[in-house]
PyMOL Python script that loads the backbone (N, CA, C, O; Angstrom):
from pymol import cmd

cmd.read_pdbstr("""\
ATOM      1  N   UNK A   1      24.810  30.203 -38.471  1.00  0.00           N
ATOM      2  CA  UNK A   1      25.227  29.086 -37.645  1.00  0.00           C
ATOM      3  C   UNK A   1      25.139  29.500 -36.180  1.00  0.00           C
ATOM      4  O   UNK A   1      25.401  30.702 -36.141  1.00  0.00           O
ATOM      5  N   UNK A   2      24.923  29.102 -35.138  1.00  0.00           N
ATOM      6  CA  UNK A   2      24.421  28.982 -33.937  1.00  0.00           C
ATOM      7  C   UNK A   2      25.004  27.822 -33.075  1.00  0.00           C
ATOM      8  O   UNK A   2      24.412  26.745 -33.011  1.00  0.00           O
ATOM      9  N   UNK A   3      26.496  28.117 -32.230  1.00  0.00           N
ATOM     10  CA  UNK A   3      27.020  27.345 -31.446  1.00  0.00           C
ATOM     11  C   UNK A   3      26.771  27.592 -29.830  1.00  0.00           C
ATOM     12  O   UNK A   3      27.162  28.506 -29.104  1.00  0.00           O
ATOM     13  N   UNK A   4      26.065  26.563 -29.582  1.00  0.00           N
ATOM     14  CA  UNK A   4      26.053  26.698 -27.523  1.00  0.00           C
ATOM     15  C   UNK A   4      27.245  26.026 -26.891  1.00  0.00           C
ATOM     16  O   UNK A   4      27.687  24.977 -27.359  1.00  0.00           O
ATOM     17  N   UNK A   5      27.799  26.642 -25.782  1.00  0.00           N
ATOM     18  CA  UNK A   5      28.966  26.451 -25.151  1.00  0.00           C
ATOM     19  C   UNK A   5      28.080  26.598 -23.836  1.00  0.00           C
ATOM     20  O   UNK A   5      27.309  27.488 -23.479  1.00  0.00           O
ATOM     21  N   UNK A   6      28.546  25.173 -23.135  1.00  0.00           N
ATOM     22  CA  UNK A   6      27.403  25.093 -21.742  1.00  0.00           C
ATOM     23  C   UNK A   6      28.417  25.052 -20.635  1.00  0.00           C
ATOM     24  O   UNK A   6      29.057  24.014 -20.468  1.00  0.00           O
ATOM     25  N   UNK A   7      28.626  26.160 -19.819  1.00  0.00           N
ATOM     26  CA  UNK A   7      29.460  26.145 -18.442  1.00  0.00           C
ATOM     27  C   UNK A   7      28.537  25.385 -17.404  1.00  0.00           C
ATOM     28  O   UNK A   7      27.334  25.569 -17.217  1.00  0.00           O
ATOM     29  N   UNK A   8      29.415  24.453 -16.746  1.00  0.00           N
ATOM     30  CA  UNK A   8      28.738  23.456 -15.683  1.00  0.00           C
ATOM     31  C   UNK A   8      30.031  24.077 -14.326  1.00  0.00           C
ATOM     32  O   UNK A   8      31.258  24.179 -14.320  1.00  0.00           O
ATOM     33  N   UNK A   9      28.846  24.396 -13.238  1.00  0.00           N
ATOM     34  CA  UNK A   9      30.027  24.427 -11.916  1.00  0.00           C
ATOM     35  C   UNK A   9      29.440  23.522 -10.959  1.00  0.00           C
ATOM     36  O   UNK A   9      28.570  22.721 -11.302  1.00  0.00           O
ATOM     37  N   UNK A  10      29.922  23.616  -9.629  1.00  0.00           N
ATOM     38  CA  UNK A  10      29.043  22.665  -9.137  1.00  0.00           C
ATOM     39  C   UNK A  10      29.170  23.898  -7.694  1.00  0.00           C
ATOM     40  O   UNK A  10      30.084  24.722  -7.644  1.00  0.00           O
ATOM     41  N   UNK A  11      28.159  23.800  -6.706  1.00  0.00           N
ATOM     42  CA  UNK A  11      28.268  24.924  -5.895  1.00  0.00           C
ATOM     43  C   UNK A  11      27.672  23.942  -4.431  1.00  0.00           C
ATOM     44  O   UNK A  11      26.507  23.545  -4.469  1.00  0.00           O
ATOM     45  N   UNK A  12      28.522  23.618  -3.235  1.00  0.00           N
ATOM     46  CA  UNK A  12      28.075  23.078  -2.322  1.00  0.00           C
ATOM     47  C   UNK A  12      27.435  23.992  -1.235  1.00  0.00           C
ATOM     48  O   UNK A  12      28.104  25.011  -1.063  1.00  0.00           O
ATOM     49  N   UNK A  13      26.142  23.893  -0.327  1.00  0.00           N
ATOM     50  CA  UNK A  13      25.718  24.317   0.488  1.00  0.00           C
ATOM     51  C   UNK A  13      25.288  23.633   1.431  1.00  0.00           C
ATOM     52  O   UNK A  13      24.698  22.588   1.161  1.00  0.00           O
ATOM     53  N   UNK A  14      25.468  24.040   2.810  1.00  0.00           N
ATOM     54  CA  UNK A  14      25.141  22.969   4.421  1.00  0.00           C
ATOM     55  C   UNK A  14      23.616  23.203   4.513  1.00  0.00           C
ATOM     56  O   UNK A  14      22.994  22.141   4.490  1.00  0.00           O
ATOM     57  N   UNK A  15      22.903  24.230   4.605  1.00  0.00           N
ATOM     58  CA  UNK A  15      21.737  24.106   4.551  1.00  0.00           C
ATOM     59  C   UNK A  15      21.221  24.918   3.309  1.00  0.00           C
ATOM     60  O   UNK A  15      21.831  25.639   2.520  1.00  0.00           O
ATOM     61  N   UNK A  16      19.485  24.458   3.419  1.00  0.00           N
ATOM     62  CA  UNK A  16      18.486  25.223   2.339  1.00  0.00           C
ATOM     63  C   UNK A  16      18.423  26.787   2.345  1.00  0.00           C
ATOM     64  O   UNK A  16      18.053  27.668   3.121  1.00  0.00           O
ATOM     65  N   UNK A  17      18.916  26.702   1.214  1.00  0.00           N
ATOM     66  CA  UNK A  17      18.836  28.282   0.699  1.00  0.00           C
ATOM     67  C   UNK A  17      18.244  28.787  -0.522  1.00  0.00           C
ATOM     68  O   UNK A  17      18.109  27.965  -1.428  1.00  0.00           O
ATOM     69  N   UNK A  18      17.700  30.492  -0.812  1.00  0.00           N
ATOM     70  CA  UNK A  18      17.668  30.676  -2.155  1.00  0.00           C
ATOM     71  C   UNK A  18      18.469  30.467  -3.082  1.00  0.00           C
ATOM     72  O   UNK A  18      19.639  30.286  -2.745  1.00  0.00           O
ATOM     73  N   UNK A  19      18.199  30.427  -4.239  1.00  0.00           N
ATOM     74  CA  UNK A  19      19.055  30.094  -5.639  1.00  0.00           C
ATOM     75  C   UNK A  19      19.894  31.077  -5.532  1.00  0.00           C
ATOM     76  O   UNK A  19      21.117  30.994  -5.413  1.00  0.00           O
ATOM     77  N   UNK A  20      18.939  32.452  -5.594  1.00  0.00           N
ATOM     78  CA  UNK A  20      19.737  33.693  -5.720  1.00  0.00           C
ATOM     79  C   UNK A  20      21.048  33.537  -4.568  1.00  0.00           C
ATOM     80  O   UNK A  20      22.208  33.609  -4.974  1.00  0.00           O
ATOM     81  N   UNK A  21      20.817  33.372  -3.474  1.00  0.00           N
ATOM     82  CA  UNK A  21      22.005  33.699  -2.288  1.00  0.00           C
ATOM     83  C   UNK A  21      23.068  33.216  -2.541  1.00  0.00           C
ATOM     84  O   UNK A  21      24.154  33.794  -2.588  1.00  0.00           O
ATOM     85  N   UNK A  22      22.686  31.415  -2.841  1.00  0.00           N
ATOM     86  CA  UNK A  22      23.536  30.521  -3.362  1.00  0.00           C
ATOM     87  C   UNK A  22      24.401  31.055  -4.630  1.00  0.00           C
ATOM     88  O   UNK A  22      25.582  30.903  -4.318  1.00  0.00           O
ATOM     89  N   UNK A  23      24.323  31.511  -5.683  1.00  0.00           N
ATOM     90  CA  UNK A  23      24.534  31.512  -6.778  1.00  0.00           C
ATOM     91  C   UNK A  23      25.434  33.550  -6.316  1.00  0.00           C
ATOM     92  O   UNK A  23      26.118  34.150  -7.146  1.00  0.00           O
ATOM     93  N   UNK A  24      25.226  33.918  -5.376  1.00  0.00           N
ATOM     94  CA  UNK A  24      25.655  35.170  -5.224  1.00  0.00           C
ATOM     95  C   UNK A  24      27.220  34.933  -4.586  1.00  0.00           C
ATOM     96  O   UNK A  24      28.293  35.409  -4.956  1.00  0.00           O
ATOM     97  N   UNK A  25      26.920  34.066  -3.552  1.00  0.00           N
ATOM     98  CA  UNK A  25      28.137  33.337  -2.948  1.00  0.00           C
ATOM     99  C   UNK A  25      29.277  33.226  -3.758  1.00  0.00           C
ATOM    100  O   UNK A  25      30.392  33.748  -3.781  1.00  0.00           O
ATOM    101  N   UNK A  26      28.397  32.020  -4.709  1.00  0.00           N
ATOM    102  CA  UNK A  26      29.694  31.707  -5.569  1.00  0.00           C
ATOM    103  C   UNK A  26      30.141  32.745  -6.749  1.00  0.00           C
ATOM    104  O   UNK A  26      31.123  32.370  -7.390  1.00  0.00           O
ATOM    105  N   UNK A  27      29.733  33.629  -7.017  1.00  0.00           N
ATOM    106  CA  UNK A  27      30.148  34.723  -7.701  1.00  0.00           C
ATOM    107  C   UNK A  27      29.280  34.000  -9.361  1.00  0.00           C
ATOM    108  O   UNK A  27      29.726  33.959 -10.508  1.00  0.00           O
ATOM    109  N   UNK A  28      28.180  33.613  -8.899  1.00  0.00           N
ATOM    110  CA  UNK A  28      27.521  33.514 -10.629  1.00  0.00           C
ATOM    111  C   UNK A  28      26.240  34.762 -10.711  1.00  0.00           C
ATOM    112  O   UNK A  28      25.434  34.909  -9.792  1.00  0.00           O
ATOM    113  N   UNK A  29      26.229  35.654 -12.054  1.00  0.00           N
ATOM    114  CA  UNK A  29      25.661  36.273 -11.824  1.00  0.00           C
ATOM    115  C   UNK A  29      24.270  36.064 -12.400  1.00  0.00           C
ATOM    116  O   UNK A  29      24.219  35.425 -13.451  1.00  0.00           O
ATOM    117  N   UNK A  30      23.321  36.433 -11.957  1.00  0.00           N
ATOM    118  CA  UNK A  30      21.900  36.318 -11.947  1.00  0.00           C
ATOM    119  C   UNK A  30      21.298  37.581 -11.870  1.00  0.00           C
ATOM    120  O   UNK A  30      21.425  38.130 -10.776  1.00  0.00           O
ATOM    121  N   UNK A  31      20.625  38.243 -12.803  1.00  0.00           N
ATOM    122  CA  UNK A  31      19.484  39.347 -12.991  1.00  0.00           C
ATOM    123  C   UNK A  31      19.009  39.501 -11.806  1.00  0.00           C
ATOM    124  O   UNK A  31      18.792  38.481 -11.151  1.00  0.00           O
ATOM    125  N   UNK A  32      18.831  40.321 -11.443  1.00  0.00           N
ATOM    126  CA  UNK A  32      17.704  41.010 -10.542  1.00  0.00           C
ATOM    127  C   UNK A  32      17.877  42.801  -9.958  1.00  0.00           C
ATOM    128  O   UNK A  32      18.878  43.496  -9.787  1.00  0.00           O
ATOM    129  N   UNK A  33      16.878  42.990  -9.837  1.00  0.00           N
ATOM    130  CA  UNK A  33      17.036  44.530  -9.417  1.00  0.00           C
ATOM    131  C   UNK A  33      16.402  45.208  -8.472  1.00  0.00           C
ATOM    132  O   UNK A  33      16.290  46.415  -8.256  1.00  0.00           O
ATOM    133  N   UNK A  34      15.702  43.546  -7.543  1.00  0.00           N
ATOM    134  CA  UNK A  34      14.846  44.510  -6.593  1.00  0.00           C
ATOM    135  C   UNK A  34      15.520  43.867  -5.110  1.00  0.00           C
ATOM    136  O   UNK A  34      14.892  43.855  -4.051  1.00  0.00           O
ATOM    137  N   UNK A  35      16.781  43.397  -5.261  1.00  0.00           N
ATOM    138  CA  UNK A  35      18.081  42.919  -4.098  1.00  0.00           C
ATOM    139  C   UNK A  35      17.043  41.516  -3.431  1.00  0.00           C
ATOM    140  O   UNK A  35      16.724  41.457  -2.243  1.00  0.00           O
ATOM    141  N   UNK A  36      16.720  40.686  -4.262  1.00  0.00           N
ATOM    142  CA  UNK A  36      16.168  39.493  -3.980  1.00  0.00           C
ATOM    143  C   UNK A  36      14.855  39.372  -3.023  1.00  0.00           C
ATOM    144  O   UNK A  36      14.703  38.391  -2.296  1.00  0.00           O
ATOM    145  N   UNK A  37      13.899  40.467  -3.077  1.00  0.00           N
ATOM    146  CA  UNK A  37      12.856  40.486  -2.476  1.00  0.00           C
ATOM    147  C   UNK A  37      11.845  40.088  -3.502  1.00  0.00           C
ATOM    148  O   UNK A  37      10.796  40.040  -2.860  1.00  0.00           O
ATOM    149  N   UNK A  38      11.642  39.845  -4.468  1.00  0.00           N
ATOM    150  CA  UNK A  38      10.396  38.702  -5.154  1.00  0.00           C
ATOM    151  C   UNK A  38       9.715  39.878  -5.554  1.00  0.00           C
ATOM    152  O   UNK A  38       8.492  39.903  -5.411  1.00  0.00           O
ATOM    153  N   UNK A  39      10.519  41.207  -6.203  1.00  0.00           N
ATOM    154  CA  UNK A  39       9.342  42.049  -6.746  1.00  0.00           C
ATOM    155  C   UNK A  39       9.317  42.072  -8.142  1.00  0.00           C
ATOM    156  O   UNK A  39       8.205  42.208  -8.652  1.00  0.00           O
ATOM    157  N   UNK A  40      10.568  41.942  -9.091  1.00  0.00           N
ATOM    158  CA  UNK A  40      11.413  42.182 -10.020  1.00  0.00           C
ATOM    159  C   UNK A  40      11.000  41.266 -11.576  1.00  0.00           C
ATOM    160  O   UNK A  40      10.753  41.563 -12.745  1.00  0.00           O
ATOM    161  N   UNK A  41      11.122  39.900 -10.668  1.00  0.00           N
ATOM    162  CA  UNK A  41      10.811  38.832 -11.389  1.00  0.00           C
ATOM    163  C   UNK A  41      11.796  38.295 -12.928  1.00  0.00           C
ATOM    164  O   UNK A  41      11.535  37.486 -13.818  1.00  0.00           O
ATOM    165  N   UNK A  42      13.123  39.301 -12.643  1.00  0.00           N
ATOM    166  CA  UNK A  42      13.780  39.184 -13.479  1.00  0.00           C
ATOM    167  C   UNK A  42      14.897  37.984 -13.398  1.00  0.00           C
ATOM    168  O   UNK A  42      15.673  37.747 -14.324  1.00  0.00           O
ATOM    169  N   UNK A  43      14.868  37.218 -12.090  1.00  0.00           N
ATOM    170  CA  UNK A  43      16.000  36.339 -11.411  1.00  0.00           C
ATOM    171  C   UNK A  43      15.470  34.692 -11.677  1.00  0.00           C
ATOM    172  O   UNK A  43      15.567  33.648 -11.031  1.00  0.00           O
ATOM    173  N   UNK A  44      14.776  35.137 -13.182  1.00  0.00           N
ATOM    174  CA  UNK A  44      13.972  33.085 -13.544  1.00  0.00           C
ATOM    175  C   UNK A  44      15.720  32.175 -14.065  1.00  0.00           C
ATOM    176  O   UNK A  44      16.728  32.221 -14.770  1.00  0.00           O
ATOM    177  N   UNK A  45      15.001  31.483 -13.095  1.00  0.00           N
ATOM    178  CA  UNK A  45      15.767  30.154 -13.726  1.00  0.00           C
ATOM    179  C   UNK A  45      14.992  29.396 -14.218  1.00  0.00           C
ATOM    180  O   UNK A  45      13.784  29.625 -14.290  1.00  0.00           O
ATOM    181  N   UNK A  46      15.622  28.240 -14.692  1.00  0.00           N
ATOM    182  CA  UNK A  46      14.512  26.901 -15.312  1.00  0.00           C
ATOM    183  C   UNK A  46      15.511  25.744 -14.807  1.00  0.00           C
ATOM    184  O   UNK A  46      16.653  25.462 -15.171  1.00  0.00           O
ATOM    185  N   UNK A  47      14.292  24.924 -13.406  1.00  0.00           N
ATOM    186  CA  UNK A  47      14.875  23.636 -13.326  1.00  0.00           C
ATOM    187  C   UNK A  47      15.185  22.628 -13.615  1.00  0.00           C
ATOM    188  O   UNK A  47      14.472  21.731 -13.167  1.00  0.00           O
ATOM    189  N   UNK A  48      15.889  22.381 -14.134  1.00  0.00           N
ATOM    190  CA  UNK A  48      16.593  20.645 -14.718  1.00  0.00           C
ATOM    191  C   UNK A  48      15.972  19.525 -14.080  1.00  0.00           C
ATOM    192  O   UNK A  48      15.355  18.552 -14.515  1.00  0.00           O
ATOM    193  N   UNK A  49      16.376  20.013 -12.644  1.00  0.00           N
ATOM    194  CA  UNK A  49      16.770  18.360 -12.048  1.00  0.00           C
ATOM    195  C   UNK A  49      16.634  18.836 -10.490  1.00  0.00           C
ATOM    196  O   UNK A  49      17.393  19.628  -9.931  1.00  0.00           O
ATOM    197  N   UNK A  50      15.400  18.121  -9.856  1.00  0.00           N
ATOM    198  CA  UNK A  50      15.881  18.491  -8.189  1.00  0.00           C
ATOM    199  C   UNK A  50      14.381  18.621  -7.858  1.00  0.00           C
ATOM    200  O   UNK A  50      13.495  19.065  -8.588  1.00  0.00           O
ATOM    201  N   UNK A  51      14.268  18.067  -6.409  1.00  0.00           N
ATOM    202  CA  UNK A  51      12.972  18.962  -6.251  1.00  0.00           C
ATOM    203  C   UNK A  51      13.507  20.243  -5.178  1.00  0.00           C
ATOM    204  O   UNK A  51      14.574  20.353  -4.574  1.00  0.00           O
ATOM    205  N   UNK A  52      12.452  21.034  -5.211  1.00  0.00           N
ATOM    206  CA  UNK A  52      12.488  22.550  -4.238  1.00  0.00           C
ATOM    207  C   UNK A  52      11.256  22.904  -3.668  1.00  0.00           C
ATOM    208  O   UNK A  52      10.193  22.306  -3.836  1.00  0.00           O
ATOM    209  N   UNK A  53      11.471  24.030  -2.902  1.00  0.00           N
ATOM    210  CA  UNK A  53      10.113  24.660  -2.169  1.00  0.00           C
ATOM    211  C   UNK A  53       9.335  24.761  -3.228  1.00  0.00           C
ATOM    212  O   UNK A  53       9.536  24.992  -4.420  1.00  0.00           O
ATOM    213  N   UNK A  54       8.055  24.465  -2.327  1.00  0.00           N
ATOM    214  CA  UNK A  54       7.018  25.007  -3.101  1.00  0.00           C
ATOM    215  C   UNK A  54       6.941  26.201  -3.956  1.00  0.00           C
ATOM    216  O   UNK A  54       7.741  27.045  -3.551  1.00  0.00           O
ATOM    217  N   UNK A  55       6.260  26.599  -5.013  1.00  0.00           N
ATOM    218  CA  UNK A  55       6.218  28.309  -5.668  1.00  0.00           C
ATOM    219  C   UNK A  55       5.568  28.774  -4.553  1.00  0.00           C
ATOM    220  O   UNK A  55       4.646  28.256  -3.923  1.00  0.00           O
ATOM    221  N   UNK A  56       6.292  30.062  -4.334  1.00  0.00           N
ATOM    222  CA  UNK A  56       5.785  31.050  -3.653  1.00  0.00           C
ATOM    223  C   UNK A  56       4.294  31.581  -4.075  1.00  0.00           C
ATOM    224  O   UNK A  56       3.811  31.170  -5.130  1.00  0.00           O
ATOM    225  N   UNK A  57       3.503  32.576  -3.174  1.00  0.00           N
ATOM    226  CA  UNK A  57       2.635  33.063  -4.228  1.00  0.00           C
ATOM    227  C   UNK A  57       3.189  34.424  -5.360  1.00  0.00           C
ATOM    228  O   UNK A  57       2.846  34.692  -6.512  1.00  0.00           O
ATOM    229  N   UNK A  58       4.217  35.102  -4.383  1.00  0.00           N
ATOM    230  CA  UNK A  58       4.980  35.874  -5.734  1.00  0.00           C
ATOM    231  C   UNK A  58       5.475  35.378  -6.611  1.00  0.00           C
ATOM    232  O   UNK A  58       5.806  36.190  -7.474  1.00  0.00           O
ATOM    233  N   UNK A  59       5.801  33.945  -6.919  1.00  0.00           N
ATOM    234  CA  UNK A  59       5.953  33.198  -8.296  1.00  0.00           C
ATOM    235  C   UNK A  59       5.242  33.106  -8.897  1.00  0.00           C
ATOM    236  O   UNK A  59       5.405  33.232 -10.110  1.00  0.00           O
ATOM    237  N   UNK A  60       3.738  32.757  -8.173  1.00  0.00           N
ATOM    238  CA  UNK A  60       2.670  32.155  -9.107  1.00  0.00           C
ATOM    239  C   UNK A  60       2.088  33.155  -9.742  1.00  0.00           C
ATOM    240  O   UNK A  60       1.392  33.028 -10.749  1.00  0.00           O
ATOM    241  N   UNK A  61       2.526  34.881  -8.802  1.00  0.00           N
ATOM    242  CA  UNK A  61       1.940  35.685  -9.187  1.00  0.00           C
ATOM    243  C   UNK A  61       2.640  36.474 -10.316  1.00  0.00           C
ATOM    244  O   UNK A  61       1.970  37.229 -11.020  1.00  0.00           O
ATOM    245  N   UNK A  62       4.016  36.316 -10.516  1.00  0.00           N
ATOM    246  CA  UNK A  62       4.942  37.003 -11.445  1.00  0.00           C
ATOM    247  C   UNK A  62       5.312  36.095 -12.683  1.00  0.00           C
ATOM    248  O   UNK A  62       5.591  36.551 -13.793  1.00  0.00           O
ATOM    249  N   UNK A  63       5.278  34.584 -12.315  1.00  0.00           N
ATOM    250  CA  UNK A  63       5.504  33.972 -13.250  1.00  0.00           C
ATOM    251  C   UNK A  63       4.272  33.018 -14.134  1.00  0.00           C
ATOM    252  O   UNK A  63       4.422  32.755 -15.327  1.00  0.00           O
ATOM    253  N   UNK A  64       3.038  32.558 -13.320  1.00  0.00           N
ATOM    254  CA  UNK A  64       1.861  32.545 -13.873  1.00  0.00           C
ATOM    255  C   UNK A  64       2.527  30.912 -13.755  1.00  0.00           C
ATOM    256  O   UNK A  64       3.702  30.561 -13.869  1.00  0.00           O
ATOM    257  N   UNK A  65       1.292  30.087 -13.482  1.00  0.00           N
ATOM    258  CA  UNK A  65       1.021  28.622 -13.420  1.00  0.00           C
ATOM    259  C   UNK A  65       1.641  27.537 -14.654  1.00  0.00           C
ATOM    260  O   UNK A  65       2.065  26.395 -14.477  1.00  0.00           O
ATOM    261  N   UNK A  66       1.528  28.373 -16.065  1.00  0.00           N
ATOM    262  CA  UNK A  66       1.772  27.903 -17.392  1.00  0.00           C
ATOM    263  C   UNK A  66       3.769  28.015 -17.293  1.00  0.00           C
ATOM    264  O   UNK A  66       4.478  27.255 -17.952  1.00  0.00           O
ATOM    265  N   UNK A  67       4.272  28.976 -16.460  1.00  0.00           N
ATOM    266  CA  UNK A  67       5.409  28.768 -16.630  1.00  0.00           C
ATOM    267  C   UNK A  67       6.247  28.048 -15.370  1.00  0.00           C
ATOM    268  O   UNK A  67       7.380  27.623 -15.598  1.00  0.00           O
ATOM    269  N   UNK A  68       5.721  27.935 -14.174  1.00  0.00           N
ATOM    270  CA  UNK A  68       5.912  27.278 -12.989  1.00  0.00           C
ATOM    271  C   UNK A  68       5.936  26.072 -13.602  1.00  0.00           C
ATOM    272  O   UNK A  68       6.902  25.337 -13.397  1.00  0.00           O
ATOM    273  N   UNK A  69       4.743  25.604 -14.572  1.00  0.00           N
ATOM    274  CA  UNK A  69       4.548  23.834 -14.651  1.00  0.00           C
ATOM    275  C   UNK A  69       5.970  23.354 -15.736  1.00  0.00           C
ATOM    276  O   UNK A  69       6.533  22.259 -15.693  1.00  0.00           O
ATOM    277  N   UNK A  70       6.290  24.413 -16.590  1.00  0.00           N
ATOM    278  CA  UNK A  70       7.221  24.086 -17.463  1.00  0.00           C
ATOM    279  C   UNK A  70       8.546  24.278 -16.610  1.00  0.00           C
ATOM    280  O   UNK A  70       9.603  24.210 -17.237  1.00  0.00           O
ATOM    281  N   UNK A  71       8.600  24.534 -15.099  1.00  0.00           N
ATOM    282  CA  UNK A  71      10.454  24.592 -14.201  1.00  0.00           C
ATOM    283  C   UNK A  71      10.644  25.801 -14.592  1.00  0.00           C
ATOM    284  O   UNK A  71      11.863  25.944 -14.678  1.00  0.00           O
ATOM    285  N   UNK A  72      10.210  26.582 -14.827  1.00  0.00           N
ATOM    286  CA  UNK A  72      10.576  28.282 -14.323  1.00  0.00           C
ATOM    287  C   UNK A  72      10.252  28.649 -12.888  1.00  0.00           C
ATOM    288  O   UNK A  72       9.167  28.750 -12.317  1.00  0.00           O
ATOM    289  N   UNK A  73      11.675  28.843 -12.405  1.00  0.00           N
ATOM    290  CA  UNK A  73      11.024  29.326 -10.812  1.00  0.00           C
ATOM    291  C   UNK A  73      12.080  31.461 -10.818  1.00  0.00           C
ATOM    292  O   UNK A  73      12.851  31.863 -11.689  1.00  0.00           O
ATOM    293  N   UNK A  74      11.756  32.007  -9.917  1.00  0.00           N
ATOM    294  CA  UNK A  74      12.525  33.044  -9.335  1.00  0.00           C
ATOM    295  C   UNK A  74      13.634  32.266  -8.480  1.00  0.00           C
ATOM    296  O   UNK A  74      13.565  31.232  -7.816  1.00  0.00           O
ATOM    297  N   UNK A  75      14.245  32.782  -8.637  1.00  0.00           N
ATOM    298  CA  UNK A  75      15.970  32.111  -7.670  1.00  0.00           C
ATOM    299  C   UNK A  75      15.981  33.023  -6.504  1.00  0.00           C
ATOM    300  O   UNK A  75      16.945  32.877  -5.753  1.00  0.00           O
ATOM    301  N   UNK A  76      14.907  34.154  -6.115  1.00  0.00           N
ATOM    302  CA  UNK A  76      15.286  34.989  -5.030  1.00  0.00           C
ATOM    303  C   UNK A  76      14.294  34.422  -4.045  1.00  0.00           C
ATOM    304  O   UNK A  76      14.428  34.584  -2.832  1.00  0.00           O
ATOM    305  N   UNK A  77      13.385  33.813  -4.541  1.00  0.00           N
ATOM    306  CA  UNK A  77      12.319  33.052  -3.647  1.00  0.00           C
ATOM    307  C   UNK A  77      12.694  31.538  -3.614  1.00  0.00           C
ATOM    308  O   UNK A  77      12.552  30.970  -2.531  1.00  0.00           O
ATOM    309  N   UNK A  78      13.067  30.960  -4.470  1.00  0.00           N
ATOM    310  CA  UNK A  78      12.958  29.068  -4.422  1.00  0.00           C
ATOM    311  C   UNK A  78      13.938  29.091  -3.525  1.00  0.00           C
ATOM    312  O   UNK A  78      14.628  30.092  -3.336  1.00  0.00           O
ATOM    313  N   UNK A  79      14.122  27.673  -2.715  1.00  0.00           N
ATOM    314  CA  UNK A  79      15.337  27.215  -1.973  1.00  0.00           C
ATOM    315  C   UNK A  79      15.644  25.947  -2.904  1.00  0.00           C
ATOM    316  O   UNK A  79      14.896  25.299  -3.637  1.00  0.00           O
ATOM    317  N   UNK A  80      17.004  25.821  -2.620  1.00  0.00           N
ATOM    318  CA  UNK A  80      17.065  24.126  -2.709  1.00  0.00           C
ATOM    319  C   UNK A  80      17.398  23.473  -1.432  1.00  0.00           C
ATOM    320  O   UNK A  80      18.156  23.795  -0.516  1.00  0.00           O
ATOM    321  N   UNK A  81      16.609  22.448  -1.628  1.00  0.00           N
ATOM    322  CA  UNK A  81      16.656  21.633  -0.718  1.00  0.00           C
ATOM    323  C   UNK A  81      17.513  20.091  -0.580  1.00  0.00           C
ATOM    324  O   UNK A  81      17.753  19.451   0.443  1.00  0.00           O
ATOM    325  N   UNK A  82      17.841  19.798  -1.930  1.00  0.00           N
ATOM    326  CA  UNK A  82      18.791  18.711  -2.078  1.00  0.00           C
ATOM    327  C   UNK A  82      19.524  19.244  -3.606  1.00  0.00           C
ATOM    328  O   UNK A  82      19.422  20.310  -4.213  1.00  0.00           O
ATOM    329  N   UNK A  83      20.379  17.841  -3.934  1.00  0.00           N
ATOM    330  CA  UNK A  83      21.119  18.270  -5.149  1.00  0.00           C
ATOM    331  C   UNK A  83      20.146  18.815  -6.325  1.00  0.00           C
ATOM    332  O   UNK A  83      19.146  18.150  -6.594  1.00  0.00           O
ATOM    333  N   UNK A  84      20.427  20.047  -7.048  1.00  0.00           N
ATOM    334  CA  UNK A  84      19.526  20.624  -7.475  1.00  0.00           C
ATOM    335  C   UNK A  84      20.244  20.943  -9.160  1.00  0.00           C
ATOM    336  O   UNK A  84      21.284  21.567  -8.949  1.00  0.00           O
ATOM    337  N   UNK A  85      20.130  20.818 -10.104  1.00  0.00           N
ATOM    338  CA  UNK A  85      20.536  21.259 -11.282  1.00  0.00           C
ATOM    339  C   UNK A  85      19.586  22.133 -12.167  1.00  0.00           C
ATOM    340  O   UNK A  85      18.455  21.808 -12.530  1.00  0.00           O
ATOM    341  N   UNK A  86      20.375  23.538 -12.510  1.00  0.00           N
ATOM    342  CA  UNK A  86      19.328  24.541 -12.607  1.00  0.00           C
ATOM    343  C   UNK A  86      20.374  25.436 -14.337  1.00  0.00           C
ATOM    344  O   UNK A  86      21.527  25.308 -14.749  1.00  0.00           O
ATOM    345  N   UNK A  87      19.316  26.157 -14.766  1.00  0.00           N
ATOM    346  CA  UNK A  87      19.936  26.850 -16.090  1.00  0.00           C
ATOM    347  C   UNK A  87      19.559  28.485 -15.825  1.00  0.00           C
ATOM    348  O   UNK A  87      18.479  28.958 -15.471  1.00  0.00           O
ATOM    349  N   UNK A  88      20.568  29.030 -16.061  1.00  0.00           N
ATOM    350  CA  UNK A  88      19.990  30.197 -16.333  1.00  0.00           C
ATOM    351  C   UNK A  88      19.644  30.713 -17.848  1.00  0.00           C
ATOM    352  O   UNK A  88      20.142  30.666 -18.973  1.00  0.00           O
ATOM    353  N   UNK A  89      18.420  31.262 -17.153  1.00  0.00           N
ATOM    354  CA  UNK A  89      17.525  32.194 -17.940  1.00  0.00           C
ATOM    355  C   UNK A  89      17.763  33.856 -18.218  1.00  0.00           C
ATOM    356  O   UNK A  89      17.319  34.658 -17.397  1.00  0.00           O
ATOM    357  N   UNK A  90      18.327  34.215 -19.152  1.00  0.00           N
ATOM    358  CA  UNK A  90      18.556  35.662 -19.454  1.00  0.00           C
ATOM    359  C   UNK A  90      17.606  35.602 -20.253  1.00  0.00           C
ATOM    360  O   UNK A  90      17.390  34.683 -21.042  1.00  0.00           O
ATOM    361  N   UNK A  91      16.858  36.759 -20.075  1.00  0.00           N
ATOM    362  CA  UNK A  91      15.679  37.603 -20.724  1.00  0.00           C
ATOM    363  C   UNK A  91      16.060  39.184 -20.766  1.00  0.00           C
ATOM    364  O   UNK A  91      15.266  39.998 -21.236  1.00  0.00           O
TER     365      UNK A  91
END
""", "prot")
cmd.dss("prot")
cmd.show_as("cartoon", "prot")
cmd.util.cbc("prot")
cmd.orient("prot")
């Protein structure tokens, strides 16, 4: 048997920022190991809901086109730019 329990917070910011910064702020933790410089590629989220910056080319280059199109972004590179609803991804 296999039960999901889904934590929802809500996290306000004045201007556009990374996922990662955002999400560091509020004390949610997120993978990464190369201190949010886009080398690591371990900091994927998958977007819900929102649009954001463009993929970087270290996205396109760590995460490959096939997973960008399915809302996998890096959270140390994307910003959000408006209300944004996002999942984390542990790998």
């Amino acid at each position: 048997m296999s039960i999901k329990v889904k934590f929802i917070s809500n996290i306000e910011i004045e201007e556009p920022d990374t996922l990662l910064k955002v999400a560091k702020s509020a004390r949610v933790k997120i993978k990464d190991s190369c201190d949010g410089k886009g080398k690591c590629g371990k900091c994927i989220v998958k977007i819900l809901e929102g649009t954001l910056s463009k993929p970087t080319k270290q996205e396109k280059k760590l995460l490959g086109e096939e997973n960008l199109s399915k809302g996998y972004r890096l959270a140390c590179e994307v910003e959000a730019t408006e209300d944004t609803i996002i999942e984390l991804v542990h790998k």
